[in-house]
C-alpha positions in Angstrom: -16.0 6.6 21.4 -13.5 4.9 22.8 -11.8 3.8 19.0 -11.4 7.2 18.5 -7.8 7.7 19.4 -6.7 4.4 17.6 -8.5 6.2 14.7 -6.9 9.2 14.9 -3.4 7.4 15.8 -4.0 5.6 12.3 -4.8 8.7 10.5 -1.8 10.6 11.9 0.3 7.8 11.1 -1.1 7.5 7.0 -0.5 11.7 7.2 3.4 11.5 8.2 4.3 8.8 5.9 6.6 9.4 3.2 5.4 7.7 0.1 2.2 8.3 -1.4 -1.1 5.7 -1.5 -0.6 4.1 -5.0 -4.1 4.2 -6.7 -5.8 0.6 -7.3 -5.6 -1.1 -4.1 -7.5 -0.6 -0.7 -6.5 -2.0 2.9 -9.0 -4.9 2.7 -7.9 -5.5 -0.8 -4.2 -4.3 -1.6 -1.8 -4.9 -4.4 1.2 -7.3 -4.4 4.8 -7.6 -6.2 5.9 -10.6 -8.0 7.1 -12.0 -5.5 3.6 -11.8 -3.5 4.6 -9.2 -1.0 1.9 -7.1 0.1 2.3 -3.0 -1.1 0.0 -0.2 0.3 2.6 2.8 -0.5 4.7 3.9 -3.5 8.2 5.4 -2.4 10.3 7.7 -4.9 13.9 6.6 -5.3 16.7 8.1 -4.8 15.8 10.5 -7.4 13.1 11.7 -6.0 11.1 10.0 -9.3 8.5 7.3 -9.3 9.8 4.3 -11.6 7.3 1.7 -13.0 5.0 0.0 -10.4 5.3 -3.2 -10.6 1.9 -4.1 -8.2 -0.7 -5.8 -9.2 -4.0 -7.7 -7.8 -3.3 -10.7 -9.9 0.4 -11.3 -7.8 -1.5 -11.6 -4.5 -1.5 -15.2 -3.6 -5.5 -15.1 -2.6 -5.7 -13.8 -6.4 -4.1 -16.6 -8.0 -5.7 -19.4 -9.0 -4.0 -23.1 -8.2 
């Protein structure tokens, strides 16, 4: 009971963002850019379109093999 309202926080938080989850990736397991940044929302542009993601498992640094 007493993680409720740091659930709920979350959960208000994920509801007022404005980009949208992009499909593929989870919070234990999310996509990354080339450059091995870490992505858990797509943004439109200026446009208001979505371009080409560019995310992918395989850029995470814990995905690639040395």
């Amino acid at each position: 009971m007493k993680y409720l309202p740091l659930i709920a926080l979350a959960l208000g938080l994920i509801a007022c963002s404005d980009g949208r989850f992009e499909p593929g990736g989870s919070f234990l397991n999310p996509l990354c850019m080339p450059d091995g940044s870490v992505v858990y929302y797509e943004y439109a542009n200026k446009g208001g379109q979505y371009d080409e993601v560019k995310a992918t498992a395989a850029n995470c640094p814990w995905n690639k093999k040395s």
